[in-house]
OpenMM code with the backbone's topology and positions (N, CA, C; nanometers):
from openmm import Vec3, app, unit

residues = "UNK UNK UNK UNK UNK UNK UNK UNK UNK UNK UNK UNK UNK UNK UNK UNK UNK UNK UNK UNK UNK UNK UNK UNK UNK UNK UNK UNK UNK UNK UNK UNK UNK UNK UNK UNK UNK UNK UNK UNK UNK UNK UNK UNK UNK UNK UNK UNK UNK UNK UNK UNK UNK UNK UNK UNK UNK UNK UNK UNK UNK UNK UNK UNK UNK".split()
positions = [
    Vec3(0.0842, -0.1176, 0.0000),
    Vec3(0.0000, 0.0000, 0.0000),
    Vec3(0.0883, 0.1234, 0.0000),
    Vec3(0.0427, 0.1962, -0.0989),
    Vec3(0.1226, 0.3183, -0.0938),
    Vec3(0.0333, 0.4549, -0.0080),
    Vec3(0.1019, 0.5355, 0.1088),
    Vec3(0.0620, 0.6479, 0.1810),
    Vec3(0.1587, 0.7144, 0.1196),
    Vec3(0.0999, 0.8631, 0.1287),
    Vec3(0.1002, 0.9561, 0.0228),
    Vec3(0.1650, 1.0655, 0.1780),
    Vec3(0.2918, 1.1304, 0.1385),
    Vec3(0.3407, 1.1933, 0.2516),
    Vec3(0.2592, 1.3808, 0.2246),
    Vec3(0.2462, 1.3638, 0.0945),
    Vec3(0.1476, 1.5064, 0.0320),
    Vec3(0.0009, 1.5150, 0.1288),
    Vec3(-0.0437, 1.4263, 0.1467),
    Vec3(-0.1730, 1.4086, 0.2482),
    Vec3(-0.1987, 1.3629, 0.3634),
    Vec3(-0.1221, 1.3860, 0.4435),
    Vec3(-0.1490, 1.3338, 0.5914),
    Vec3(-0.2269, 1.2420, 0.6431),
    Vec3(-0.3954, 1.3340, 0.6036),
    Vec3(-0.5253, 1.2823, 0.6888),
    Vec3(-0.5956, 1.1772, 0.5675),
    Vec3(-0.5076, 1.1635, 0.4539),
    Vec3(-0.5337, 1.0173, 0.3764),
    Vec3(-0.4612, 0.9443, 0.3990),
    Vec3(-0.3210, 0.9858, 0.4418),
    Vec3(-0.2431, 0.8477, 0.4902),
    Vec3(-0.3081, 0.7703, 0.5549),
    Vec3(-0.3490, 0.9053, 0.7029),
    Vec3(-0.3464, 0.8273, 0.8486),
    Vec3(-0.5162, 0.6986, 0.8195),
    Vec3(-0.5951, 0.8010, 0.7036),
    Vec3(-0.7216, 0.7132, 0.6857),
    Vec3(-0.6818, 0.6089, 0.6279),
    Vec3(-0.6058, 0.5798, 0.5460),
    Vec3(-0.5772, 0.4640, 0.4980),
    Vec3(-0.5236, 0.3672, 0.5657),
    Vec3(-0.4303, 0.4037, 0.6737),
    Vec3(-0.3620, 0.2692, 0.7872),
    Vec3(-0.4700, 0.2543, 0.8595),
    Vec3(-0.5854, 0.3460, 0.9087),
    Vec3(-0.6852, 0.2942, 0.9723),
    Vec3(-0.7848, 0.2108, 0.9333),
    Vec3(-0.8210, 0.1821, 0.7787),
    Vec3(-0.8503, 0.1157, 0.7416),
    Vec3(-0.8165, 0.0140, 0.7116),
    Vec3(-0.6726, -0.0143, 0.6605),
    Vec3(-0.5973, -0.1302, 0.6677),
    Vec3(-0.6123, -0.1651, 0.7794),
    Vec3(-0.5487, -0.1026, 0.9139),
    Vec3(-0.6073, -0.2512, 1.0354),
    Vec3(-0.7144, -0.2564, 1.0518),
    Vec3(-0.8227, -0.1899, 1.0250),
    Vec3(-0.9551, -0.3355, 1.0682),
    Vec3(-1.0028, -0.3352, 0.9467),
    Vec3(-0.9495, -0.3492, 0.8610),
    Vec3(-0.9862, -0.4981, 0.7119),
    Vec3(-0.8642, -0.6107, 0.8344),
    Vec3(-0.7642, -0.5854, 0.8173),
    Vec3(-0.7021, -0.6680, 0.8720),
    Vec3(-0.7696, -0.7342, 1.0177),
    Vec3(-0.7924, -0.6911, 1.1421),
    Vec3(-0.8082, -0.7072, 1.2336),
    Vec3(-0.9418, -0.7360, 1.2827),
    Vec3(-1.0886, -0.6558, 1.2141),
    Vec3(-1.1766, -0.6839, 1.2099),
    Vec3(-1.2453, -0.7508, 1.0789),
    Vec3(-1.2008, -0.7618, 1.0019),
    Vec3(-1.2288, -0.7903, 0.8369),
    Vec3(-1.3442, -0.7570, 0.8264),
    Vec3(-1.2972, -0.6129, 0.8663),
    Vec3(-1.4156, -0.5264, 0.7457),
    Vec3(-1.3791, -0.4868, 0.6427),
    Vec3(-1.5060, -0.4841, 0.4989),
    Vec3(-1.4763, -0.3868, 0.3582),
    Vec3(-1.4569, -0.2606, 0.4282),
    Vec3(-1.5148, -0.1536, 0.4778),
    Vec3(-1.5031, -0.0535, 0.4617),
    Vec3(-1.5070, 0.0268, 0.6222),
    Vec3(-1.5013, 0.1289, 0.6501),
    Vec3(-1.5228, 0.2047, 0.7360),
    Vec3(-1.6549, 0.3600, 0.7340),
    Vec3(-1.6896, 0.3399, 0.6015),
    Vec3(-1.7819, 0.4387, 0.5581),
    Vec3(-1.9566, 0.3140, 0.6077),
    Vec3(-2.0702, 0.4708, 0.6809),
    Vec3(-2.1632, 0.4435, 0.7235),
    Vec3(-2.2576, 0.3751, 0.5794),
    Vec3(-2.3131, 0.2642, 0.6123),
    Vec3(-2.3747, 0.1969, 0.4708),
    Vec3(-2.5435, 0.1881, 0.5690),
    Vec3(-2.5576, 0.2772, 0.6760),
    Vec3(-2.7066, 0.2890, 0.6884),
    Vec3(-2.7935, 0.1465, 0.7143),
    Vec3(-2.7285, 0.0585, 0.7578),
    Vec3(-2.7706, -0.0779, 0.7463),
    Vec3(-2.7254, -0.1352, 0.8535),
    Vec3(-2.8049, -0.1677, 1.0140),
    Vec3(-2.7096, -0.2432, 1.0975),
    Vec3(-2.6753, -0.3725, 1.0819),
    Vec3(-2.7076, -0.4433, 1.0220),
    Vec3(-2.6316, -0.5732, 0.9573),
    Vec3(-2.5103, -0.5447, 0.9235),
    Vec3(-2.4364, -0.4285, 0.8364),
    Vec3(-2.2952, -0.3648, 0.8071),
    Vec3(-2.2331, -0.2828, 0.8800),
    Vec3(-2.3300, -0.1772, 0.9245),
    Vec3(-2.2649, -0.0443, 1.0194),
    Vec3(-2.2158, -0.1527, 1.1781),
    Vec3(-2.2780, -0.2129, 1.2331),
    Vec3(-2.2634, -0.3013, 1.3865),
    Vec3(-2.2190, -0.4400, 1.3570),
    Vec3(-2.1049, -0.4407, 1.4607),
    Vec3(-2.0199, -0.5737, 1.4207),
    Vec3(-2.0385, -0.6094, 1.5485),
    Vec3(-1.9936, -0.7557, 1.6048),
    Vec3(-1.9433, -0.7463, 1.7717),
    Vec3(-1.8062, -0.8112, 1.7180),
    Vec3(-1.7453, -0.7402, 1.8386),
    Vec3(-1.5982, -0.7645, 1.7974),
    Vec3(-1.5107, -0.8050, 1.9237),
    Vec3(-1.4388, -0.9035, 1.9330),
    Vec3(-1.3785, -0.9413, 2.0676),
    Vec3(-1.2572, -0.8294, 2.1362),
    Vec3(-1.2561, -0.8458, 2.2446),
    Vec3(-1.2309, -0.7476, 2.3243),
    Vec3(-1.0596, -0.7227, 2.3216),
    Vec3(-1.0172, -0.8431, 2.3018),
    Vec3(-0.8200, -0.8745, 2.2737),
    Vec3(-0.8324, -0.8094, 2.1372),
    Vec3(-0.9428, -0.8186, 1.9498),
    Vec3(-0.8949, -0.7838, 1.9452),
    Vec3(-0.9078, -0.6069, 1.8855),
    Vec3(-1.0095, -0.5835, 1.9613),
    Vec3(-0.9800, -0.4061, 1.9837),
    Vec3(-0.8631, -0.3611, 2.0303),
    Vec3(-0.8409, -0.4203, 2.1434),
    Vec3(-0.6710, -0.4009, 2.1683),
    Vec3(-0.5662, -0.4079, 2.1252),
    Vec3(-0.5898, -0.4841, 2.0326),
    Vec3(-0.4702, -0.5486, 1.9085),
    Vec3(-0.4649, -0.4446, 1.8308),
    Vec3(-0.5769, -0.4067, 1.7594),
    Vec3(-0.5940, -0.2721, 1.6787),
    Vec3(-0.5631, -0.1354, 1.7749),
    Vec3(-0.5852, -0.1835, 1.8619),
    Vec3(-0.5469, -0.0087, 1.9187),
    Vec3(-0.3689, 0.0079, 1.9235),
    Vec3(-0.3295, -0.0901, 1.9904),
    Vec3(-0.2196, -0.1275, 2.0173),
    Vec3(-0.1652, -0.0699, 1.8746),
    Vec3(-0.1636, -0.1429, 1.7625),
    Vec3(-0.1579, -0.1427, 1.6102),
    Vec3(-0.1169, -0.0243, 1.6045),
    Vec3(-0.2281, 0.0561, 1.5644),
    Vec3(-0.2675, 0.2182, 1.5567),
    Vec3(-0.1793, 0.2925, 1.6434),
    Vec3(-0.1565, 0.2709, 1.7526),
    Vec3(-0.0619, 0.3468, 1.8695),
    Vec3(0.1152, 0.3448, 1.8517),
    Vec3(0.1279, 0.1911, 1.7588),
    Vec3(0.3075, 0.1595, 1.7134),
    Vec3(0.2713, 0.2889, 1.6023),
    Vec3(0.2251, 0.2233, 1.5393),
    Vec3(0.2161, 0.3273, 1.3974),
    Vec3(0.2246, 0.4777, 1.4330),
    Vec3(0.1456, 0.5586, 1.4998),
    Vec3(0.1477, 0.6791, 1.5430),
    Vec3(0.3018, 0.6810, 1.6240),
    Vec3(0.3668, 0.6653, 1.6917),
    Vec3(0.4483, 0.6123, 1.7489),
    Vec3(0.6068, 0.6659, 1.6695),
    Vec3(0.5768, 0.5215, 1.5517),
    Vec3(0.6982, 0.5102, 1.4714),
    Vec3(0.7087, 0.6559, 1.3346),
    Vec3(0.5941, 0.6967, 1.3189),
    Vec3(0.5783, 0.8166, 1.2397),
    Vec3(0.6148, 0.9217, 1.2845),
    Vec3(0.5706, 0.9359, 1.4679),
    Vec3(0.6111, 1.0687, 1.5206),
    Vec3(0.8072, 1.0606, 1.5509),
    Vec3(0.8694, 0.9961, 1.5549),
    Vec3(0.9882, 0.9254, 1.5594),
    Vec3(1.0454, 0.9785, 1.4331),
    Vec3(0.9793, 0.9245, 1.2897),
    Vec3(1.0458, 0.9797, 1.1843),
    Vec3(1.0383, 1.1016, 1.1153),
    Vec3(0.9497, 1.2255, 1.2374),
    Vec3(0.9481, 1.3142, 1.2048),
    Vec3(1.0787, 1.4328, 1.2661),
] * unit.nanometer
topology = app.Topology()
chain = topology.addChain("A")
for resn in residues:
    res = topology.addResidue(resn, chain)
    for name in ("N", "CA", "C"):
        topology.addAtom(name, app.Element.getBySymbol(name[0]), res)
């Protein structure tokens, strides 16, 4: 996946979407008006996993700034 250093707040949307396709395997993060799609249940390790995720990443970016 290529992040775009020209756009910040598309990078950062794009790694957030990559981990939960990854982590929750969801398609998308956009509201589809439908709770069958919009409401998942999701286990509790791994919200943490994803947060965790999200927190290296923020982390290792503020580092290479």
């Amino acid at each position: 996946m290529t992040r775009s250093k020209a756009d910040p707040a598309a990078a950062r949307d794009a790694l957030i979407l990559e981990i939960a396709q990854r982590r929750f395997f969801l398609e998308t993060l956009e509201t589809r008006h439908s709770d069958r799609l919009d409401f998942h249940d999701v286990a509790v390790w791994a919200i943490r996993d994803a947060l965790a995720e999200a927190y290296e990443a923020g982390r290792r970016a503020a580092s290479q700034s």
